[in-house]
Structures are given as C-alpha cells and as structure tokens.
C-alpha positions as CSV (number, residue, x, y, z in Angstrom):
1,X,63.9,56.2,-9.4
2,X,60.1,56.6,-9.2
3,X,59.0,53.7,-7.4
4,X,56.7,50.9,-9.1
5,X,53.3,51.0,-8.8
6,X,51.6,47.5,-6.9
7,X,49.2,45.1,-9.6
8,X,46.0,46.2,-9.3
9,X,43.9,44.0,-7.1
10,X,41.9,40.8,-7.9
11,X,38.6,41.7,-8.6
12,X,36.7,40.4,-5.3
13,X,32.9,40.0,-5.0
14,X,32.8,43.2,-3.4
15,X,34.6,45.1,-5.8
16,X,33.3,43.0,-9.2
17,X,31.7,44.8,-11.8
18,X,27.8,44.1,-12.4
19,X,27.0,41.2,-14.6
20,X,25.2,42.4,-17.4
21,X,21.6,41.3,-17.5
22,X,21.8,38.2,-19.9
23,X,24.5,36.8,-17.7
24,X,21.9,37.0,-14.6
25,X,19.5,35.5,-16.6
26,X,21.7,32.6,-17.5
27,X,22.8,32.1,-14.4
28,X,19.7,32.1,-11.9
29,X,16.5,31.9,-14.2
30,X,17.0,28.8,-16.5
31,X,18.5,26.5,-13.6
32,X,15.2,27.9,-11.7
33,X,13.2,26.9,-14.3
34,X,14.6,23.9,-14.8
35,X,14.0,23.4,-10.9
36,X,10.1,24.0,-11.8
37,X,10.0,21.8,-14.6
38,X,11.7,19.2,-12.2
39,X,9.1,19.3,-10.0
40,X,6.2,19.9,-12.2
41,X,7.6,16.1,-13.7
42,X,7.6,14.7,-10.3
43,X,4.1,15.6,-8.9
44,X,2.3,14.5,-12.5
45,X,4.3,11.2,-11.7
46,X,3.4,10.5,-8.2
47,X,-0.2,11.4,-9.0
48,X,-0.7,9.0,-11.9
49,X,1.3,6.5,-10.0
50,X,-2.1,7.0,-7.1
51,X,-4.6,7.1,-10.1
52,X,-2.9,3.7,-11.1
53,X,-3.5,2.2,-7.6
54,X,-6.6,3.2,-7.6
55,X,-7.7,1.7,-10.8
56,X,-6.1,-1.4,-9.4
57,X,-8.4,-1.5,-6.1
58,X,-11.7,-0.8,-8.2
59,X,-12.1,-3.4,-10.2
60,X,-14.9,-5.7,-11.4
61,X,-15.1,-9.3,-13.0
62,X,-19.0,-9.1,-14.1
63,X,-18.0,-8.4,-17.6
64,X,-14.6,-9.0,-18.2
65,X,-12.1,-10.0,-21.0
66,X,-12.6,-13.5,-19.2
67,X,-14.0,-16.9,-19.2
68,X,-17.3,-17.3,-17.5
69,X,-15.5,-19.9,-15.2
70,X,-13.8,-18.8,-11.7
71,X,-10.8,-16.6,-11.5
72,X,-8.4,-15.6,-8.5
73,X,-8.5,-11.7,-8.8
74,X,-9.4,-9.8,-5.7
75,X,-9.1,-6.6,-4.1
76,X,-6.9,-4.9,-3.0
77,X,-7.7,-2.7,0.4
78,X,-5.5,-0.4,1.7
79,X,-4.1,-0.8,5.3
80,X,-6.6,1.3,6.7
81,X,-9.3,-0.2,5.2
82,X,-8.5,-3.8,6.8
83,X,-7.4,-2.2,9.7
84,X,-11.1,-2.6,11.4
85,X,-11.9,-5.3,9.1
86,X,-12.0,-9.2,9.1
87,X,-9.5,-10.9,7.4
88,X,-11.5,-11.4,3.2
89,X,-12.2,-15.5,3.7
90,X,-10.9,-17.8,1.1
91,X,-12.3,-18.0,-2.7
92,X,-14.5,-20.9,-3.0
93,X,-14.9,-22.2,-6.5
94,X,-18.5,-22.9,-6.8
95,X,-18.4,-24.5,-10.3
96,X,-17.5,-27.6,-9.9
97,X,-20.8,-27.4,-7.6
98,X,-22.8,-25.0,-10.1
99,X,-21.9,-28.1,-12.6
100,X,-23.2,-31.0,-10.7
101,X,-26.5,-29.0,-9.9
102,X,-26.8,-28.3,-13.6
103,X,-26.8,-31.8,-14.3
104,X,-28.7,-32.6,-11.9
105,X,-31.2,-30.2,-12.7
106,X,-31.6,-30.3,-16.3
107,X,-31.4,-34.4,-16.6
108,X,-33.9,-35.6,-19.5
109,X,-35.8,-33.1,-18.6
110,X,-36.5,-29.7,-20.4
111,X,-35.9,-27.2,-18.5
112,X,-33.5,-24.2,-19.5
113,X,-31.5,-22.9,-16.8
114,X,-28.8,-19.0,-17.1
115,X,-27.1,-18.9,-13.6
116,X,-24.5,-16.2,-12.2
117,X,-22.6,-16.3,-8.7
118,X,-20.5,-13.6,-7.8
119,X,-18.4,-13.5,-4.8
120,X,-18.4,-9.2,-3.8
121,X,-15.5,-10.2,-1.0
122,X,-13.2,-11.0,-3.8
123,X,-15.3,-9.1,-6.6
124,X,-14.8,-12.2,-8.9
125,X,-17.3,-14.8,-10.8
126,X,-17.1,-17.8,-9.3
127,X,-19.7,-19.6,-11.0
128,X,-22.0,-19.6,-13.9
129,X,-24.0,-21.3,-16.3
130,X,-25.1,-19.7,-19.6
131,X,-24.9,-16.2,-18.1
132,X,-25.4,-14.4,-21.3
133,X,-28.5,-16.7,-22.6
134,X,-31.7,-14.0,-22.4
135,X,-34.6,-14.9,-20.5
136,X,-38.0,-13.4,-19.4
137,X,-37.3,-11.6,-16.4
138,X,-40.6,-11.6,-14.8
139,X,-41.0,-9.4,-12.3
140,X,-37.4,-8.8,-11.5
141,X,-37.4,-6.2,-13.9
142,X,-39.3,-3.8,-10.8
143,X,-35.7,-3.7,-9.4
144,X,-34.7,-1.1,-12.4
145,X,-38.1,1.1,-11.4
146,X,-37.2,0.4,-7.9
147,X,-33.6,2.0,-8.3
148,X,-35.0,4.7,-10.5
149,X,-37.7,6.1,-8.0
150,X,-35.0,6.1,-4.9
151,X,-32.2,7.7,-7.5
152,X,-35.0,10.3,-7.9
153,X,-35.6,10.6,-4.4
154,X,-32.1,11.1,-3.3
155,X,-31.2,13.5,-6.3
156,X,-34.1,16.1,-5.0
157,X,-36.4,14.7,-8.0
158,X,-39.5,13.9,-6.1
159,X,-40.6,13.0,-2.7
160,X,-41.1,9.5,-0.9
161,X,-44.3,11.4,1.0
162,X,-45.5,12.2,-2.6
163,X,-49.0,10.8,-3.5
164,X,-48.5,8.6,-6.3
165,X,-51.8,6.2,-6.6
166,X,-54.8,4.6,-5.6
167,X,-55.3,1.1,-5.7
168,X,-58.4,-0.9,-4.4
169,X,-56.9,-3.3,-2.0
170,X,-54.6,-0.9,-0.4
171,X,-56.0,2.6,-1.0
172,X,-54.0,5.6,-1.3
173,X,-50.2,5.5,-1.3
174,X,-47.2,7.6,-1.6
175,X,-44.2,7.1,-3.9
176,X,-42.3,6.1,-0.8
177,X,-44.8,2.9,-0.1
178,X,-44.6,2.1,-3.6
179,X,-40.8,1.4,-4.4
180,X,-41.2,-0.8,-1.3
181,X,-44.0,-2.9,-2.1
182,X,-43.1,-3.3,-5.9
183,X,-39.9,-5.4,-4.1
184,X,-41.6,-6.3,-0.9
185,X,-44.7,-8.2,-2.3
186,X,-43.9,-7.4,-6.2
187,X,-47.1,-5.3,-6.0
188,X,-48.4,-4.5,-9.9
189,X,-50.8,-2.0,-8.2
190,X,-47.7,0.0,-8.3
191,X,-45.0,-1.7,-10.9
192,X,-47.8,-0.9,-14.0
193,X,-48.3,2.9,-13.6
194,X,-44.4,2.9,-13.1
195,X,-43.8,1.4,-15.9
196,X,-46.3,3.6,-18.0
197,X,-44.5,6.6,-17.1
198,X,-42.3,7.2,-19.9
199,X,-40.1,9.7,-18.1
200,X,-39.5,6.4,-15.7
201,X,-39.2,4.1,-18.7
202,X,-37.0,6.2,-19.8
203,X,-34.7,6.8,-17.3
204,X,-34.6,2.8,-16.5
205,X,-33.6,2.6,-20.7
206,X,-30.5,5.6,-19.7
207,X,-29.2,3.1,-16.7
208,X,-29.5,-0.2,-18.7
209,X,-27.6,1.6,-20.8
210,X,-24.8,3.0,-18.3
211,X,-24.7,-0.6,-16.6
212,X,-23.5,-1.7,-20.2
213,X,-26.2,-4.3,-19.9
214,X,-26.0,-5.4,-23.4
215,X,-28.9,-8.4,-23.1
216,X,-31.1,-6.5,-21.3
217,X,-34.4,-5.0,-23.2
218,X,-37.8,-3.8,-22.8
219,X,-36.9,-1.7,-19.8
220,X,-35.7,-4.6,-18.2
221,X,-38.6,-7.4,-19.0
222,X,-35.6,-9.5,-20.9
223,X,-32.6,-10.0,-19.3
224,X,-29.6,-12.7,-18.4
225,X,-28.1,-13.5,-15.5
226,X,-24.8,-11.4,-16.2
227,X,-26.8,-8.7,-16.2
228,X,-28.9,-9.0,-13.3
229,X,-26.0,-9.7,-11.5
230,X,-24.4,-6.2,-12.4
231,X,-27.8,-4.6,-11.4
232,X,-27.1,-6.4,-7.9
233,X,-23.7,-4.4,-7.5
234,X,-25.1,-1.6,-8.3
235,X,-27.8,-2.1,-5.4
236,X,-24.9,-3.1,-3.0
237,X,-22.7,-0.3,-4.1
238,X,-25.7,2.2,-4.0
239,X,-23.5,5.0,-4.9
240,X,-26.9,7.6,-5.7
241,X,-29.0,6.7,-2.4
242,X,-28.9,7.6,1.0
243,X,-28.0,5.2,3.8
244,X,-31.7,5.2,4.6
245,X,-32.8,4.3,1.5
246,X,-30.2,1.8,1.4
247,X,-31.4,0.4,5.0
248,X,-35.1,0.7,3.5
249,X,-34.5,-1.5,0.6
250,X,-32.9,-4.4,2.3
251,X,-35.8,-4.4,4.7
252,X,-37.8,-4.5,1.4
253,X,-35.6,-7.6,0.0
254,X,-35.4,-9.5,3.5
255,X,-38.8,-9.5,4.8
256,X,-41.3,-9.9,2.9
257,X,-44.1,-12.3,4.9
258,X,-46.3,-14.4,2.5
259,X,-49.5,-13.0,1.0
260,X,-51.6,-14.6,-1.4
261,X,-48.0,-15.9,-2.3
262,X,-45.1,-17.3,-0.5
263,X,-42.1,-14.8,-2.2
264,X,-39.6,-16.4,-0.3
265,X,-40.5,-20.3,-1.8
266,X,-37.4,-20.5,-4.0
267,X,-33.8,-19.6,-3.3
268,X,-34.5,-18.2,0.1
269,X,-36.1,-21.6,1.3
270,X,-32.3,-23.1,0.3
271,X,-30.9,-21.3,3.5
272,X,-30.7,-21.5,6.9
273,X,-27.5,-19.7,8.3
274,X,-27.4,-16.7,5.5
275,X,-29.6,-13.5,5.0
276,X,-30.9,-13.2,1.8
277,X,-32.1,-10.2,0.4
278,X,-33.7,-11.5,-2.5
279,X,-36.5,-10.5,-5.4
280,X,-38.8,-13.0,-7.5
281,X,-40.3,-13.2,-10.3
282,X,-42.1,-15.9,-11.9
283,X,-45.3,-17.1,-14.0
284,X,-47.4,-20.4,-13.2
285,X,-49.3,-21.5,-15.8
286,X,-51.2,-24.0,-13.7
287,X,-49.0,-27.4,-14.7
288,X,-45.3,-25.7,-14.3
289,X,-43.2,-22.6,-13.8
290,X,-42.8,-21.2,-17.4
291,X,-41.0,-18.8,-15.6
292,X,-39.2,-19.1,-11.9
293,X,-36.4,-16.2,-10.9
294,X,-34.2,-15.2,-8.2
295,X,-32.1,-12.6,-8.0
296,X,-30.1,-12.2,-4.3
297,X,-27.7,-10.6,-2.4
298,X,-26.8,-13.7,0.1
299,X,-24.8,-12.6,3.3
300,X,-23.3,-15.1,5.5
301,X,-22.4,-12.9,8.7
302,X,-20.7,-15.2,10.8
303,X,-18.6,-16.2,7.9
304,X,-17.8,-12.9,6.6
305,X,-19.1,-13.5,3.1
306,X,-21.0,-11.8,0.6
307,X,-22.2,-13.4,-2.8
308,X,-24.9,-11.9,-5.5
309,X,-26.5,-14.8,-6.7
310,X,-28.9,-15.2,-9.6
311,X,-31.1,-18.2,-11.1
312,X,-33.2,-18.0,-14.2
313,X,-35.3,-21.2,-15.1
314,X,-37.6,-21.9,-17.2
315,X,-40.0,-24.9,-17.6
316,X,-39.7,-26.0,-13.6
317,X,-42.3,-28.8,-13.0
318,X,-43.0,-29.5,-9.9
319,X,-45.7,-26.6,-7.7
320,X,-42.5,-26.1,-5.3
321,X,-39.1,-24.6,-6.8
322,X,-37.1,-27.8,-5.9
323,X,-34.2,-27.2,-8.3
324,X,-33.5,-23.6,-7.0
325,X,-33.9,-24.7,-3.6
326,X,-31.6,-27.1,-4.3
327,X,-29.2,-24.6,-4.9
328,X,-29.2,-22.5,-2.1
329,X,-28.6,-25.7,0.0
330,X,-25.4,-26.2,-1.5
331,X,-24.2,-22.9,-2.1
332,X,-24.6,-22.9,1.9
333,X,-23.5,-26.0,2.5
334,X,-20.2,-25.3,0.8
335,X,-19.7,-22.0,2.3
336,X,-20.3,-23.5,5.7
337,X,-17.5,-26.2,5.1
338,X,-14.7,-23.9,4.2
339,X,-14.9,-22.2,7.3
C-alpha cells in the first residue's frame, strides 16, 4: 500500500501568492486616502475655529446693528495679552450723564448739540446724543489731511523733509512741519494748499470712503459725531504709520500752547487728571460760536482708561465754551468716582 500523501500546507504569509494589483490598491490606498481626507477635514476645522476667535476679539461698536445707547460688549484678550496688562476697569454708562448735560445744555436755548463717547477699553459706545445729525466740521476736517500726509509718509510716498510751502509768518516749511501745525495750531497756511491738491482731496474722498463714513462730505468739511469718532480709532489704531509718527501726532494733539487763540479753551479746560489729545474747530462770528468742535482722545493713566470723545455744537453763546467745558468736568468727575 503506497502510503498517503500529507494535506498540502496552509498558505502562510511567507508562502502566499502575490495579491493581484487591485487588491493592493483596495487594501492600502483608499484607507490612506481616507486618512488624508481625515486630516485635510481636521486642519480646515481648527483653522476656521481660530479665524472665528479672531473675529470675536476684533470687534467694533461705532457702527453697529445697535442702539446709540450703551451696550456691555467688550474684548476679549487672550492670556498673553493681559498677562503684562492691568486688569480693563469697569464700563461706566455715561448716558444717564450725557442726558442731564443735554438738558442742561440745550434748555430754552437754541443751540444744536451731535455728541459721541466711546470707551476703546471696552470698544463700546457708551454715550451719545444725535450722533448721526451732520454738522460743519470746521477745522476738524485737517485730521483726514493730517492722516493722509503721514499714510504717504510711511508708505514711501513723499518725504517729511520735503519742501512743501512758504507762508509769510512762518516762512519756508517742509511737509513734515506742516501735518504738525495743521493739528497743532490748525494752521490754514498749510490746511488750504492741502486741501487744493486734488491727489490729497482725493485720497481723503478714498478713506472716508473705506471708514464707511456715510455722513461725512466735502473731504471731510461735513461730518457727525459717529463719524469723527471712527476717524479717532483709526488715529489710535494707526495701523499705516510708524511709531514715530504716531508719537509725533500726539505731541501735535497734546500741546499746543495758545497763539493768537487759546486751542485748548473747550473740552480740554473740562480736565484736570486726564490727557487729552484733542483737535478744534470752530467759527466766532463776533456775538456766538456758530460753530464750536472737539474731537479727543481722553486718557486717564492712573485709571487705566481710554475714551474717544466728540462734541459738535452749534449756536454756543457765551465768548467761553461753558457747555463743552461742562462736559469734560463730568466725564472726569464720573471716571474718577468709579475708581
């Protein structure tokens, strides 16, 4: 009897046929690219996830989908942002306050009044009276030139130590010297040949336009208080200037020692404990103020708080700028009894 011949042996992986190719292809490339298509999902998710808390931590209250009254929203930082930083104060509610002074200040009396305070700690409104009513600017509309010529600067565009004019009280002067007296002393030895340069004009016409400052015209001779007070930001953000320019222009807005005017008669006079870096503009027409504006950046250091604050008035009676004096004296007032 022959004897039987054993089973033949499992197949073992070292004695397995090949797979064929579309069995390696099902079996390692679509679960790897399944794998990438995992991943792919993942990274696009924790990136707009970071886009979305960005968004968050950026925002601004100047023209919202809001009431003009005071609202809570604030800012987000970061950890290492507040890490080195005092603790953001309290909101204070100025209406209540903006009210009263309103009431005050308008009486029987016929004055108009468009009035914006903005708290940049909390990057909220937390005031305002008739912010979107237009008024004439005055001279406040030098701080779009002003911007302009500095943008320019900082961009490569022209030079500070470039001539620009000469005038007959102060002679020659640079470009440089002339953004800082058009703020400084509201010089019109400077503001009108600004002005008449259409490139300038309209380059200020391009950023009204990218502020979104819907009431503000005439390269910035009509404006409201909403607006100016998005103007502000944009000088406290600075975003296009150097951090020279930036120190040069608050010099420009802080000091500015009386002339053949006092520029510092109106809100400034309101405050004794802040800094305020502030611009004018008015019109006397030898009984009244047709025109008396303010447009400030008001820093209380010691109390860690930052407001943008503007007043437009019209039809102010008395030589000295009581009302918006006024003002300042309780904006400071109530800052300095919430701390």
């Amino acid at each position: 009897m022959k004897p039987t011949a054993p089973p033949p042996a499992a197949p073992t992986p070292a004695n397995q046929p090949p797979l064929p190719p579309r069995a390696v292809i099902k079996r390692y490339l679509i679960p790897l690219i399944l794998l990438f298509v995992l991943v792919v999902a993942a990274v696009i998710g924790l990136g707009l996830l970071h886009r979305s808390l960005q968004s968050d931590d950026h925002t601004t209250s100047i023209f919202p989908d809001q009431s003009d009254g005071t609202s809570d929203q604030s800012t987000a930082a970061s950890d290492s942002d507040t890490a080195d930083q005092p603790t953001t104060p309290a909101l204070i509610d100025f209406q209540p306050l903006l009210d009263q002074w309103v009431a005050d200040t308008r009486g029987s009396s016929q004055i108009d009044l468009g009035v914006m305070i903005y708290d940049l700690d909390h990057q909220t409104v937390v005031g305002s009276y008739q912010p979107d009513t237009v008024f004439n600017s005055a001279s406040i509309y030098k701080l779009f030139y002003a911007y302009d010529g500095y943008r320019e600067i900082a961009a490569g565009r022209d030079s500070a130590d470039a001539y620009f004019i000469t005038t007959a009280d102060k002679g020659d002067l640079t470009l440089g010297a002339c953004l800082d007296l058009i703020i400084r002393e509201s010089y019109n030895g400077c503001a009108d040949p600004l002005r008449s340069d259409p490139d300038r004009t309209a380059r200020v016409e391009a950023l009204i336009s990218d502020l979104g400052l819907t009431n503000t015209t005439n390269a910035g001779l009509y404006s409201s208080a909403r607006d100016l007070t998005r103007l502000l930001q944009l000088y406290w953000e600075h975003p296009d200037l150097t951090t020279d320019q930036w120190t040069t222009i608050q010099d420009s807005l802080l000091n500015q020692p009386p002339t053949a005017y006092d520029w510092r008669q109106g809100l400034p006079a309101g405050f004794t404990t802040a800094e305020v870096y502030n611009k004018v503009g008015w019109a006397w027409n030898g009984s009244y103020w047709s025109v008396y504006n303010d447009a400030a950046i008001v820093v209380f250091p010691e109390q860690h708080r930052h407001y943008l604050v503007v007043v437009l008035t019209e039809g102010i009676s008395s030589a000295v700028p009581a009302p918006i004096i006024q003002l300042g004296q309780a904006i400071e007032a109530a800052v300095l009894s919430a701390s």
